[in-house]
Each structure stands twice: as C-alpha cells, then as structure tokens.
CHARMM internal coordinates of N, CA and C (Angstrom, degrees):
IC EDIT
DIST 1 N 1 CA 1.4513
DIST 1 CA 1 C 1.5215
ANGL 1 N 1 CA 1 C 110.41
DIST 1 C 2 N 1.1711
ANGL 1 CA 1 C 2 N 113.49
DIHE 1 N 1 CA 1 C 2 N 141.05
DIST 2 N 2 CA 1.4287
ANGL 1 C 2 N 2 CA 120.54
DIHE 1 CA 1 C 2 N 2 CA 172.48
DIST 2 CA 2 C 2.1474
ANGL 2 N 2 CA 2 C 110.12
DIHE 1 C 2 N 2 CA 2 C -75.76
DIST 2 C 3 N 1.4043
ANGL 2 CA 2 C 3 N 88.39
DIHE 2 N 2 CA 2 C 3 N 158.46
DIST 3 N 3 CA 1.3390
ANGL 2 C 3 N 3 CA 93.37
DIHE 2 CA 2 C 3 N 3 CA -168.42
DIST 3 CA 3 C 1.7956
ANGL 3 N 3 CA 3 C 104.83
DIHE 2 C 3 N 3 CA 3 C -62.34
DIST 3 C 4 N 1.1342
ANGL 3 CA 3 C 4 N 108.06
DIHE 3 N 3 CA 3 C 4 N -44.26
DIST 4 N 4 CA 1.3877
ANGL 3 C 4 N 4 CA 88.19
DIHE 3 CA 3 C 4 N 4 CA -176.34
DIST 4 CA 4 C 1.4941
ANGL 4 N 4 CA 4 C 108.66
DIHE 3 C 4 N 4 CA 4 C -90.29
DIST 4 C 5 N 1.4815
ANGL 4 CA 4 C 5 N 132.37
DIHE 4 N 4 CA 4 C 5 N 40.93
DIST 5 N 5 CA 1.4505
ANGL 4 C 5 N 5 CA 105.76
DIHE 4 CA 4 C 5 N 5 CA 160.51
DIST 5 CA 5 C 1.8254
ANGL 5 N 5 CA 5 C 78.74
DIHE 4 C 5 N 5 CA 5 C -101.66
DIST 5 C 6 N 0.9873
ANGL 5 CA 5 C 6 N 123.59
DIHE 5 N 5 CA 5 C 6 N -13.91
DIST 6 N 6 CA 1.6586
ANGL 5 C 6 N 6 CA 128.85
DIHE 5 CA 5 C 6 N 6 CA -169.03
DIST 6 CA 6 C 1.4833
ANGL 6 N 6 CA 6 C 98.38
DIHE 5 C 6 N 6 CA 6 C -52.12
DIST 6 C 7 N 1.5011
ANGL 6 CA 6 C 7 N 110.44
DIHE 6 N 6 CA 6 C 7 N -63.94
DIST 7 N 7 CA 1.3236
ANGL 6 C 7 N 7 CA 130.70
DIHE 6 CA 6 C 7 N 7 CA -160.68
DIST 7 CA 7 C 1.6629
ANGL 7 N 7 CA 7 C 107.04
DIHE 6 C 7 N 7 CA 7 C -48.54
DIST 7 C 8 N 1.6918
ANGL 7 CA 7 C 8 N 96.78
DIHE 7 N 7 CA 7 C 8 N -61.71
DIST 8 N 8 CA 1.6169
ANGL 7 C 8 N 8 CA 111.18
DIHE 7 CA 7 C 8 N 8 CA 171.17
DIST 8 CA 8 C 1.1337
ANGL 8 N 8 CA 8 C 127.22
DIHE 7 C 8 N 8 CA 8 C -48.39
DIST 8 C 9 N 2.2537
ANGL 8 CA 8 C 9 N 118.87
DIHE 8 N 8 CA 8 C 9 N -28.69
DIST 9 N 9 CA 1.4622
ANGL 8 C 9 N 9 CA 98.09
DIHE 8 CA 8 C 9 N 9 CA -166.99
DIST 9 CA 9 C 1.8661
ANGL 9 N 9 CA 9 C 79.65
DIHE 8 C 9 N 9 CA 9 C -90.28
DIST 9 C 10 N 0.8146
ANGL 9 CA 9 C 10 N 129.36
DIHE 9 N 9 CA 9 C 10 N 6.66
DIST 10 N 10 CA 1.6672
ANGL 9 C 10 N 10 CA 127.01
DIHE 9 CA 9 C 10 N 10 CA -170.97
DIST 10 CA 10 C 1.8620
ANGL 10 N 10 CA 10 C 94.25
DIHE 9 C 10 N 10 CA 10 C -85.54
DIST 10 C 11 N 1.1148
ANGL 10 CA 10 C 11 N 108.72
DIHE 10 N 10 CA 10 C 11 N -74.98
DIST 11 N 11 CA 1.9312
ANGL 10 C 11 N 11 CA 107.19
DIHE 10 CA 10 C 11 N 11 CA 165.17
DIST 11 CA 11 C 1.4704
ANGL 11 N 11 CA 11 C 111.07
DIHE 10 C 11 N 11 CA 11 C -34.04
DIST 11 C 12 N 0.9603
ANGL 11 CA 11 C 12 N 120.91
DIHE 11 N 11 CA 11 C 12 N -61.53
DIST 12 N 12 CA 1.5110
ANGL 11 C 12 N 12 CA 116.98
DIHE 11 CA 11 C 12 N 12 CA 155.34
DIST 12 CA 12 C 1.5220
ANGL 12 N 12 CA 12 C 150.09
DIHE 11 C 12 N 12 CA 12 C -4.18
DIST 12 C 13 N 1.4352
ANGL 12 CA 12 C 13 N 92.21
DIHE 12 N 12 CA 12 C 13 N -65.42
DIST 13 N 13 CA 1.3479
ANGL 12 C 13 N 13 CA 135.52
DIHE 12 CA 12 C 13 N 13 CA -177.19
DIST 13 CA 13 C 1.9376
ANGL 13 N 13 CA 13 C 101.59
DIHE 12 C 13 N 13 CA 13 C -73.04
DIST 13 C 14 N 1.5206
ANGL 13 CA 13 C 14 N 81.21
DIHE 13 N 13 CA 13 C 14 N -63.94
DIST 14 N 14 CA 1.7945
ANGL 13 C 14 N 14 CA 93.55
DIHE 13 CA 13 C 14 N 14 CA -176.19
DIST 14 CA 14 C 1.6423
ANGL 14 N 14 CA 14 C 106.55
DIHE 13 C 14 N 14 CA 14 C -49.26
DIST 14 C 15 N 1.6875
ANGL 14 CA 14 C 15 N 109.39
DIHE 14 N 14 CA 14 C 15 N -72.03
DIST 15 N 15 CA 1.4576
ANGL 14 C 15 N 15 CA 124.76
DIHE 14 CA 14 C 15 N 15 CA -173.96
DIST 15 CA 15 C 1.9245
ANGL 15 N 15 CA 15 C 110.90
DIHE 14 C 15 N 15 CA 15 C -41.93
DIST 15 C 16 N 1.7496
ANGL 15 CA 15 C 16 N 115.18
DIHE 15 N 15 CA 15 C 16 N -29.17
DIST 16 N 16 CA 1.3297
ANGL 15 C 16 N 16 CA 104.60
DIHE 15 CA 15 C 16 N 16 CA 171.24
DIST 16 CA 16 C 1.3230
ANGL 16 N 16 CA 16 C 127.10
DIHE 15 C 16 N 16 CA 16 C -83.19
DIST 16 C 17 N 1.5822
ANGL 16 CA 16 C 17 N 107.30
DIHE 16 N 16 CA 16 C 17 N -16.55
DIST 17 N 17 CA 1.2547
ANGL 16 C 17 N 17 CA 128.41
DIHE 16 CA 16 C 17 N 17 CA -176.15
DIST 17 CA 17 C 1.7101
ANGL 17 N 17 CA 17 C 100.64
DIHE 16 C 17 N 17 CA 17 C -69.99
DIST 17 C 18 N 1.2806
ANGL 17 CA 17 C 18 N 111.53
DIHE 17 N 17 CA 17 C 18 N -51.99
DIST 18 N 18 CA 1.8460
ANGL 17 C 18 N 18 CA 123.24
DIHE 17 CA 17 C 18 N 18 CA -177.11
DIST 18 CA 18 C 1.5023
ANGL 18 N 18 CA 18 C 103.30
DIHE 17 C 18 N 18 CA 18 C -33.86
DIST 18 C 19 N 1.9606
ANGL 18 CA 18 C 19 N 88.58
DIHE 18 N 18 CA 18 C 19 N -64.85
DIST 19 N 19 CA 1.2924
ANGL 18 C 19 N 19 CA 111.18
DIHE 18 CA 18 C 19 N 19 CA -159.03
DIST 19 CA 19 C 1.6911
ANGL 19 N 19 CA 19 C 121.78
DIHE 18 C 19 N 19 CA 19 C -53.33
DIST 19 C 20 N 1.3723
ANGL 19 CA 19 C 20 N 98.29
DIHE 19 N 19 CA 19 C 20 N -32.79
DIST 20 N 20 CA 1.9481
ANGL 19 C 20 N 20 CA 120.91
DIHE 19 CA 19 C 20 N 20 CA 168.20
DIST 20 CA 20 C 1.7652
ANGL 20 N 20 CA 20 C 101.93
DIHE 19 C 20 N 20 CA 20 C -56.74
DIST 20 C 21 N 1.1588
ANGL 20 CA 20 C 21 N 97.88
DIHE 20 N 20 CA 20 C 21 N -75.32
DIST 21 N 21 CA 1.6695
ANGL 20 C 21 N 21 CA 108.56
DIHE 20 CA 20 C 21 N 21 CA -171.93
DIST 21 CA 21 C 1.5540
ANGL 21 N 21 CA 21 C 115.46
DIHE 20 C 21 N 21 CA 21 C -55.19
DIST 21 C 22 N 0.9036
ANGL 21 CA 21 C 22 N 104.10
DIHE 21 N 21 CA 21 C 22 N -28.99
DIST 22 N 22 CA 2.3970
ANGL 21 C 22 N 22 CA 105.42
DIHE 21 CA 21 C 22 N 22 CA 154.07
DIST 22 CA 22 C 1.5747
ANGL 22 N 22 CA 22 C 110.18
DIHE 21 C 22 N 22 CA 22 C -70.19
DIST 22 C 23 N 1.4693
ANGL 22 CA 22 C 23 N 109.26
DIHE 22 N 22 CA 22 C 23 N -51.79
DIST 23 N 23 CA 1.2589
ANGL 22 C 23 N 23 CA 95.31
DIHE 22 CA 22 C 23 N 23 CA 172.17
DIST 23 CA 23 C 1.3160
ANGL 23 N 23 CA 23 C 136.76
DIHE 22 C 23 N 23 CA 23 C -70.09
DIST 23 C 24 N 1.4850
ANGL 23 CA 23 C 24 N 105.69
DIHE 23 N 23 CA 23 C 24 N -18.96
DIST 24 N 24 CA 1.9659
ANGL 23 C 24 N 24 CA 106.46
DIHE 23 CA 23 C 24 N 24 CA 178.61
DIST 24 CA 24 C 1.8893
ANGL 24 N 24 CA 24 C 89.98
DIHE 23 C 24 N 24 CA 24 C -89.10
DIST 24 C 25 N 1.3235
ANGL 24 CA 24 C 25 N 119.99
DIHE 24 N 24 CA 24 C 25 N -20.09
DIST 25 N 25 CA 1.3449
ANGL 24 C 25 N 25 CA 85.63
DIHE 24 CA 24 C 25 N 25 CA -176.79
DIST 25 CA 25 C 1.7801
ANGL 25 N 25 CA 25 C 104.37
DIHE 24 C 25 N 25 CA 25 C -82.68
DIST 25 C 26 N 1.5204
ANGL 25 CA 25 C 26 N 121.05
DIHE 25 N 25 CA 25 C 26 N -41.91
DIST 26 N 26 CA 1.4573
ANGL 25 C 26 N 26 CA 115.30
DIHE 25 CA 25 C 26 N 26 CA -172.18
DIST 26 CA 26 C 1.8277
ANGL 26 N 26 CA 26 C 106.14
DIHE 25 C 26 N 26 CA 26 C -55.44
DIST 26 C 27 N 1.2071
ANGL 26 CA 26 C 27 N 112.35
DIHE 26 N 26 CA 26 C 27 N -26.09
DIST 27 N 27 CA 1.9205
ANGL 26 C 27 N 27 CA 124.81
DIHE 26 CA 26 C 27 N 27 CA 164.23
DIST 27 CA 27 C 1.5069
ANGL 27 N 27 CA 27 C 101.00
DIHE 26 C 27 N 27 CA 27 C -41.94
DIST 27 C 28 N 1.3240
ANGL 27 CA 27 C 28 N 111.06
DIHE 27 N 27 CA 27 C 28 N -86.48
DIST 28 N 28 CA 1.9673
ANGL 27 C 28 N 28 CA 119.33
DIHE 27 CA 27 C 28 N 28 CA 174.30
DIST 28 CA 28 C 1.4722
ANGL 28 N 28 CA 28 C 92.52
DIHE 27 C 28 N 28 CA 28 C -51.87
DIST 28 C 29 N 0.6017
ANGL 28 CA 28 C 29 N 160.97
DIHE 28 N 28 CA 28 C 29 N -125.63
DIST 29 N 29 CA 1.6978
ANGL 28 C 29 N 29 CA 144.82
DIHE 28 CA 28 C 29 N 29 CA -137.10
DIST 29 CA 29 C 1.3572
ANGL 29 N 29 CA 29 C 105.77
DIHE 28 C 29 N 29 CA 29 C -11.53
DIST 29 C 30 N 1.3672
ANGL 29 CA 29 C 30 N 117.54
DIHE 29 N 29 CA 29 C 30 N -92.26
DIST 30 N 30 CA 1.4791
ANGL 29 C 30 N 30 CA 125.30
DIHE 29 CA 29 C 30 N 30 CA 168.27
DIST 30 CA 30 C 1.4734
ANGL 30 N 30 CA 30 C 107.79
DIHE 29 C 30 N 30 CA 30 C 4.84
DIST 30 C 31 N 1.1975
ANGL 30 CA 30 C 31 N 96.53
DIHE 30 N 30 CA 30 C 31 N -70.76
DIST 31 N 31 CA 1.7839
ANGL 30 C 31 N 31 CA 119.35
DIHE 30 CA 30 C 31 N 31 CA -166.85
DIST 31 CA 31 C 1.5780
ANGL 31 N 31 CA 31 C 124.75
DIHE 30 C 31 N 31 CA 31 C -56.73
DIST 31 C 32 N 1.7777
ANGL 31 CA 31 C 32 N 97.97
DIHE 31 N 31 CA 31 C 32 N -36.69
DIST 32 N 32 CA 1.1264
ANGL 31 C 32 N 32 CA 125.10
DIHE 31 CA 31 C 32 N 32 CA 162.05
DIST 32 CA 32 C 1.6870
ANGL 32 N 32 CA 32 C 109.68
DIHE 31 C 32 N 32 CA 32 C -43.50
DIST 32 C 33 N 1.6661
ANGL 32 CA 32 C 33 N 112.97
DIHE 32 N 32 CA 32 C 33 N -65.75
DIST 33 N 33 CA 1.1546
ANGL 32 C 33 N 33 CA 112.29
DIHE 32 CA 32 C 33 N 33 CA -166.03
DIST 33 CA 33 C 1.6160
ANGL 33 N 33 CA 33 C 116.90
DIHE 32 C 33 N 33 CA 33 C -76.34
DIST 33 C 34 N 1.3247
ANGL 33 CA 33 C 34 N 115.39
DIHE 33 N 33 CA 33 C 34 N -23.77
DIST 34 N 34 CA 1.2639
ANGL 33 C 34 N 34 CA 110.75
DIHE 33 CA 33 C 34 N 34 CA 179.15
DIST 34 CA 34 C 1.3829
ANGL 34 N 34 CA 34 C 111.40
DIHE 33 C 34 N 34 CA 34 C -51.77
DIST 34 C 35 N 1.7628
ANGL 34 CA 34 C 35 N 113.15
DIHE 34 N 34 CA 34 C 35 N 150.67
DIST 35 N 35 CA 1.4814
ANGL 34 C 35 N 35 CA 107.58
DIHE 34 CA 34 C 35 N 35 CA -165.09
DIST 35 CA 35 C 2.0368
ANGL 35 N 35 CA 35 C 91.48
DIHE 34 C 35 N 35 CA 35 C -105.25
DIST 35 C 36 N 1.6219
ANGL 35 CA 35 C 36 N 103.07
DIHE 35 N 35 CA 35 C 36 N 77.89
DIST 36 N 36 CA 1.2933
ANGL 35 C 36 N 36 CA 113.87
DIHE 35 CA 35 C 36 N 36 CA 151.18
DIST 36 CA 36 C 1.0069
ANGL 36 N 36 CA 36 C 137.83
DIHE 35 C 36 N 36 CA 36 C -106.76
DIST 36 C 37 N 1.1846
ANGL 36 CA 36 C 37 N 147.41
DIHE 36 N 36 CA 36 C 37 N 128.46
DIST 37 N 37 CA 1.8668
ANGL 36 C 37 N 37 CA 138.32
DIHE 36 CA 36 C 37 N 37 CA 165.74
DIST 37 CA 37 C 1.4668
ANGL 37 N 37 CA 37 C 91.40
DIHE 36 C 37 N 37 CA 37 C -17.14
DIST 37 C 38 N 1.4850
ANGL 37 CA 37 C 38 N 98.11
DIHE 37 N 37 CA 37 C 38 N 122.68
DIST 38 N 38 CA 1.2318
ANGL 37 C 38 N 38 CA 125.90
DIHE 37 CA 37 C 38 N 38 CA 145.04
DIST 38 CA 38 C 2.2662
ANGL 38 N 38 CA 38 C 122.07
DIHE 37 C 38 N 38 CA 38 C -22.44
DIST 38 C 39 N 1.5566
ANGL 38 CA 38 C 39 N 94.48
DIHE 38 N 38 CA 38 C 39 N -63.68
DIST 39 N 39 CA 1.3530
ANGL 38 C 39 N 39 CA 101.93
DIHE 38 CA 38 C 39 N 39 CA 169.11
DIST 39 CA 39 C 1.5704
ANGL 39 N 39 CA 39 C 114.91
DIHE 38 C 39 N 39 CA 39 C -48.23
DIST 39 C 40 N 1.3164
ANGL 39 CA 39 C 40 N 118.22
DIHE 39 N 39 CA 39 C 40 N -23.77
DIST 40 N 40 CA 1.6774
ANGL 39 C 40 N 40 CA 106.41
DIHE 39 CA 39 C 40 N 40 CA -165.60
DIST 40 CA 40 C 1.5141
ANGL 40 N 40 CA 40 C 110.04
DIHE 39 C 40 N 40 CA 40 C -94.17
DIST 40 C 41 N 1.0911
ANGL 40 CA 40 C 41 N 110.97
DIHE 40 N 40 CA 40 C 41 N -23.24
DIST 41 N 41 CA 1.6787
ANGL 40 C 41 N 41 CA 121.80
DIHE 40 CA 40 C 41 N 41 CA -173.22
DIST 41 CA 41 C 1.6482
ANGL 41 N 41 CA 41 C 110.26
DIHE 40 C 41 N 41 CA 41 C -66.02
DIST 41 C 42 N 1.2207
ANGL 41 CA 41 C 42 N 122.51
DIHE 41 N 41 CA 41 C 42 N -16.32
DIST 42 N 42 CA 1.9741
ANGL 41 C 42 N 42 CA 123.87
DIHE 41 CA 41 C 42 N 42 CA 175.50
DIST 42 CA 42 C 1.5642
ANGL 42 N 42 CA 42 C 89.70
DIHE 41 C 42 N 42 CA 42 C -76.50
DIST 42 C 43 N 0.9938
ANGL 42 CA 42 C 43 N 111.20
DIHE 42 N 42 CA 42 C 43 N -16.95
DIST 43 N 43 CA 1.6961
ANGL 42 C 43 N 43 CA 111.49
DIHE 42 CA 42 C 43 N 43 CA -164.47
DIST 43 CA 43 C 1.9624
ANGL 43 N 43 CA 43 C 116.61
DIHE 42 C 43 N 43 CA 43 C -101.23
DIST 43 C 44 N 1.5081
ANGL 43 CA 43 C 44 N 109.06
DIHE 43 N 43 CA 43 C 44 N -12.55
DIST 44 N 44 CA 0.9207
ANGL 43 C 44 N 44 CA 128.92
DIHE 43 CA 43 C 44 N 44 CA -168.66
DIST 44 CA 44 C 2.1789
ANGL 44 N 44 CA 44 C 107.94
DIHE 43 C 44 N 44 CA 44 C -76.54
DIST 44 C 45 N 1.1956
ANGL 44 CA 44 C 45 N 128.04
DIHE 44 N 44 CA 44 C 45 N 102.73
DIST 45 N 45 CA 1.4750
ANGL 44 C 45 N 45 CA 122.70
DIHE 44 CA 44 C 45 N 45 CA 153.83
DIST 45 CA 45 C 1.6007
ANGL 45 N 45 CA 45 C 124.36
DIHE 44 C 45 N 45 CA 45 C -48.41
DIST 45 C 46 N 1.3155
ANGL 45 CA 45 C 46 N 113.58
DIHE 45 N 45 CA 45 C 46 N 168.51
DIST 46 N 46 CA 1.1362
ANGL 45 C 46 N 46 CA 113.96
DIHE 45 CA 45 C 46 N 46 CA -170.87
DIST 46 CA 46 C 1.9221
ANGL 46 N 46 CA 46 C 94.58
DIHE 45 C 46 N 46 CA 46 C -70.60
DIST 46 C 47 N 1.2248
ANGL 46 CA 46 C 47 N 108.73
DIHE 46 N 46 CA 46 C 47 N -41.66
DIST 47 N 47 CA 1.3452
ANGL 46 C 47 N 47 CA 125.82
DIHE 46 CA 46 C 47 N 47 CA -152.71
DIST 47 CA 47 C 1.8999
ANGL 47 N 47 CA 47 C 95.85
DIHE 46 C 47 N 47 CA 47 C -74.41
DIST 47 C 48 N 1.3292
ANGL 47 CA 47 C 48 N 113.35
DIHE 47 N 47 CA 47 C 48 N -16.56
DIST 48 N 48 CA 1.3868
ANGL 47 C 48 N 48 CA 96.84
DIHE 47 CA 47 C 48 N 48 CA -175.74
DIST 48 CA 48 C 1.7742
ANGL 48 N 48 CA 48 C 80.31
DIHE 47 C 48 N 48 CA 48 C -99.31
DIST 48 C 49 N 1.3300
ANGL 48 CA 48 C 49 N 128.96
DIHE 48 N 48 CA 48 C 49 N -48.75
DIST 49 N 49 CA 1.2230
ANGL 48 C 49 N 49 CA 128.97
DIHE 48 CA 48 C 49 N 49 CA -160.18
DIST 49 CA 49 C 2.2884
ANGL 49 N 49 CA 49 C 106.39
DIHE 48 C 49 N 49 CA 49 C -30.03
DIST 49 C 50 N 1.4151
ANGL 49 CA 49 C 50 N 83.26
DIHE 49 N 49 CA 49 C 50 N -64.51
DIST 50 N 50 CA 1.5013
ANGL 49 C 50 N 50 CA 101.80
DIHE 49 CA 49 C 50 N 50 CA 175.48
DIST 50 CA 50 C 1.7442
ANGL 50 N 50 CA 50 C 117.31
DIHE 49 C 50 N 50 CA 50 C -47.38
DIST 50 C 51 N 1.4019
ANGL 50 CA 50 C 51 N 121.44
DIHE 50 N 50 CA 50 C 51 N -48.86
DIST 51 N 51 CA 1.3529
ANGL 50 C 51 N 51 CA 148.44
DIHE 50 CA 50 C 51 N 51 CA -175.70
DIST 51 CA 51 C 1.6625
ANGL 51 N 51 CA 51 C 87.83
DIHE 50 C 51 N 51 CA 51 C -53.57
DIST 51 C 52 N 1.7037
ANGL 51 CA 51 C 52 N 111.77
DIHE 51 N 51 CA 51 C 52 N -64.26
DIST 52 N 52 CA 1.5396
ANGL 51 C 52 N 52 CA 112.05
DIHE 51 CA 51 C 52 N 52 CA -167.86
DIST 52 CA 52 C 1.1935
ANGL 52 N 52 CA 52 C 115.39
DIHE 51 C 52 N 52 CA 52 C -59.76
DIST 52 C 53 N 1.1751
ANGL 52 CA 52 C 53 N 117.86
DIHE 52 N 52 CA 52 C 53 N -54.88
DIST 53 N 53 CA 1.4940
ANGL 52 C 53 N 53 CA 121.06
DIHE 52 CA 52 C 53 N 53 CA 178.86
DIST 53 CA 53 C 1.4339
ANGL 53 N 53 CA 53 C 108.42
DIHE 52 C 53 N 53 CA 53 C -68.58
DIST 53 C 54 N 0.9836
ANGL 53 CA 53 C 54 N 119.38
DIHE 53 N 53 CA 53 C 54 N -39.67
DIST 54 N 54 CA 2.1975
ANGL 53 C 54 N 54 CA 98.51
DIHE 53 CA 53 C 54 N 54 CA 164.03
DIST 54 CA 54 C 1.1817
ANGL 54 N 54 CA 54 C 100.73
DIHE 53 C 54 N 54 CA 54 C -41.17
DIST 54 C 55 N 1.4466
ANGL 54 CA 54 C 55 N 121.56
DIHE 54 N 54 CA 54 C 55 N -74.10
DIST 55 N 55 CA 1.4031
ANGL 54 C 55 N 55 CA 142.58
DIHE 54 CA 54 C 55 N 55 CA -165.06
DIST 55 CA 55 C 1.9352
ANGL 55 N 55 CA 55 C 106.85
DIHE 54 C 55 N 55 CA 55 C -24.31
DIST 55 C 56 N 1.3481
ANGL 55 CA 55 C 56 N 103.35
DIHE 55 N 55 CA 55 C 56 N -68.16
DIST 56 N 56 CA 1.3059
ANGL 55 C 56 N 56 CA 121.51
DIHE 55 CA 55 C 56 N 56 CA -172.63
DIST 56 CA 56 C 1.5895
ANGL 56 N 56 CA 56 C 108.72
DIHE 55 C 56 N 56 CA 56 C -79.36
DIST 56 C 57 N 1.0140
ANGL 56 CA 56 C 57 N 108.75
DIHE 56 N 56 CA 56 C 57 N -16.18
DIST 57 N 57 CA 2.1003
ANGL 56 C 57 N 57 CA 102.62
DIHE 56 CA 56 C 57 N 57 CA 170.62
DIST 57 CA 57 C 1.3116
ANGL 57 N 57 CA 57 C 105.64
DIHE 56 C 57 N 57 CA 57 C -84.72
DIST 57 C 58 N 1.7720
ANGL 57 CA 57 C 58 N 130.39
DIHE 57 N 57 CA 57 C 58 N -21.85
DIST 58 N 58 CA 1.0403
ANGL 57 C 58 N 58 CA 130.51
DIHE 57 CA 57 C 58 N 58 CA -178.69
DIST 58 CA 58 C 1.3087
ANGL 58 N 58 CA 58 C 121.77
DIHE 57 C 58 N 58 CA 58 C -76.24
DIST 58 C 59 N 1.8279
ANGL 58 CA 58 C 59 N 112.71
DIHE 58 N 58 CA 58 C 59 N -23.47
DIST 59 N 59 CA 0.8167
ANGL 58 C 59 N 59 CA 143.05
DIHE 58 CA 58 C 59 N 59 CA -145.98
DIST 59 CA 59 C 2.2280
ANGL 59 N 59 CA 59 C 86.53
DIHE 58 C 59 N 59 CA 59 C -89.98
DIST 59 C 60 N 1.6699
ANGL 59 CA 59 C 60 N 75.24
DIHE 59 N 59 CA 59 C 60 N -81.96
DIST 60 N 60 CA 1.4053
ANGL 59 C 60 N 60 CA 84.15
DIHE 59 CA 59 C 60 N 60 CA 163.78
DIST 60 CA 60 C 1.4745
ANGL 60 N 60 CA 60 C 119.36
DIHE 59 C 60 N 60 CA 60 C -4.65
DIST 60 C 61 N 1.4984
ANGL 60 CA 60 C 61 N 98.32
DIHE 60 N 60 CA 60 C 61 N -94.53
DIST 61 N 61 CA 1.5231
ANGL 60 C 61 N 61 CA 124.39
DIHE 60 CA 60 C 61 N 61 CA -163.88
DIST 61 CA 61 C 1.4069
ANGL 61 N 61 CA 61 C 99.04
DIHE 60 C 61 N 61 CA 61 C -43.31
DIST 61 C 62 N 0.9708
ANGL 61 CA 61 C 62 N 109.46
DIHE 61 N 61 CA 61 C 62 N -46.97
DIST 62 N 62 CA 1.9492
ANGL 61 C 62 N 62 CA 116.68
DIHE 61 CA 61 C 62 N 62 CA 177.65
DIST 62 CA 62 C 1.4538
ANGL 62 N 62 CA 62 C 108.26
DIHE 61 C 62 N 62 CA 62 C -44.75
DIST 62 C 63 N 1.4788
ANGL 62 CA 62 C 63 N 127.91
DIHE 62 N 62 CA 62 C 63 N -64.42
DIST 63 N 63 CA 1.0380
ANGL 62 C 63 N 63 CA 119.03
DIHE 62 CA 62 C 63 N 63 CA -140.65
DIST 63 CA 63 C 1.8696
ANGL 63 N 63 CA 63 C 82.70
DIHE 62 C 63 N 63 CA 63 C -104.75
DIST 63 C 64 N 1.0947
ANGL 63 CA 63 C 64 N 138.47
DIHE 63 N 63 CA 63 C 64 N -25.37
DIST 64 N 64 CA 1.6248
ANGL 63 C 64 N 64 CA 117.88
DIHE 63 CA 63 C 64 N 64 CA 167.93
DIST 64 CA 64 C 1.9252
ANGL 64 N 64 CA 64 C 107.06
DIHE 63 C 64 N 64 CA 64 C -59.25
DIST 64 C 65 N 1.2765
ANGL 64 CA 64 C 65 N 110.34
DIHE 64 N 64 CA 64 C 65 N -44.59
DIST 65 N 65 CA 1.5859
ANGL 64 C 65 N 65 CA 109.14
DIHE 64 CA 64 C 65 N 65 CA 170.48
DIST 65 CA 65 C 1.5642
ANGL 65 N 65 CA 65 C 102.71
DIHE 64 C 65 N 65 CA 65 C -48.99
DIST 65 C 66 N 0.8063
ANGL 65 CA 65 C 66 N 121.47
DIHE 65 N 65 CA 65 C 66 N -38.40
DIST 66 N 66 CA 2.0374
ANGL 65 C 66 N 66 CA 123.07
DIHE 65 CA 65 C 66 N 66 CA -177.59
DIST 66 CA 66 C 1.2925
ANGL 66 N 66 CA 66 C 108.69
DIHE 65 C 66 N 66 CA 66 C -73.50
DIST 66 C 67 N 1.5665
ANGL 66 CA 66 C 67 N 116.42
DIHE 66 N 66 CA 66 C 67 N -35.18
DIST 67 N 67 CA 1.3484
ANGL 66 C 67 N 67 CA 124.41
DIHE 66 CA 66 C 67 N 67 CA 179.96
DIST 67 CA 67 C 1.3743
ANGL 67 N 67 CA 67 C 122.41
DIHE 66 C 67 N 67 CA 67 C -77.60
DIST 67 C 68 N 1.4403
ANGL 67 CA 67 C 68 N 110.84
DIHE 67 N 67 CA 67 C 68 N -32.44
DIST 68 N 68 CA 1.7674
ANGL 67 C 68 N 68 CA 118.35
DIHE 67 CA 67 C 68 N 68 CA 173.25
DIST 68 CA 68 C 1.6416
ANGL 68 N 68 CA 68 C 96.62
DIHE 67 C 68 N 68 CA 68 C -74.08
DIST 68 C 69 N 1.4230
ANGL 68 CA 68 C 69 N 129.92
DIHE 68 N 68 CA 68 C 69 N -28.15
DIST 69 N 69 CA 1.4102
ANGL 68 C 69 N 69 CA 95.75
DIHE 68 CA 68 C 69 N 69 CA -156.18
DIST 69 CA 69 C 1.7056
ANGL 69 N 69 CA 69 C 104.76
DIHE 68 C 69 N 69 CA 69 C -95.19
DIST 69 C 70 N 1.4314
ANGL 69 CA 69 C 70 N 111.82
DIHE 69 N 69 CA 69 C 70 N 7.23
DIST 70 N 70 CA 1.6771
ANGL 69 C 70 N 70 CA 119.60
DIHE 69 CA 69 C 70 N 70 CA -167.33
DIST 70 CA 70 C 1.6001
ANGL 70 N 70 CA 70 C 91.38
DIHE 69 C 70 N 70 CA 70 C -106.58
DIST 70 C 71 N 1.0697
ANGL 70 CA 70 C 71 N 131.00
DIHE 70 N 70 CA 70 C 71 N -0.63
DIST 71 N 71 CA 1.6137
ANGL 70 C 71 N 71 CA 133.47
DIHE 70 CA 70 C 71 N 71 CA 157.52
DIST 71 CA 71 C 1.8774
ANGL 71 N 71 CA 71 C 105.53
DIHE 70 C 71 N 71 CA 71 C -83.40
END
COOR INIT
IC SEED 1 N 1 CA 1 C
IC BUILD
C-alpha cells in the first residue's frame, strides 16, 4: 500500500472509532432517562435501548393527547 492510502484507512479507522463513542455515549444518555431501575440499564443493548424509548415517547404522546382532551 502506498503511504497515503495508509494515512486514509488510519483517518478512517479514527473518524469510525469517534463516530461509535458519540453513539454509545448519546445510547447511555437515552438509557439514563428512561424511567427504569437503575439495575436493568448495564443490561440494556443498543437495539432494546432505541425499541424503549420509541416505546415510551409513544406512550407519552398518547397519554398527554388523553390529558389535553379531559381539560
């Protein structure tokens, strides 16, 4: 390999690495806010993380829509 495809798969490497470590931290955030026991969240995937919080914004949105119309 030439030095600069070297350089690039190395920028590469770094820029996917960044891009992971924003996403596992904005993941624990997420996770943070969900209103679960504390104990269950070390245990939580990205794939349920995402699943819950759909789950519970839908949830949400549902029951404030229930709440504006009983005012």
């Amino acid at each position: 390999m030439t030095p600069e495809r070297d350089r690039r798969r190395v920028m590469s490497c770094e820029a996917a690495r960044a891009r992971r470590r924003a996403e596992s931290q904005v993941l624990t955030d997420m996770s943070q806010l969900l209103p679960l026991p504390s104990s269950l969240r070390p245990h939580l995937d990205k794939p349920s993380i995402i699943r819950l919080t759909i789950s519970y914004l839908r949830i949400h949105t549902l029951l404030s829509g229930f709440a504006d119309r009983q005012t």
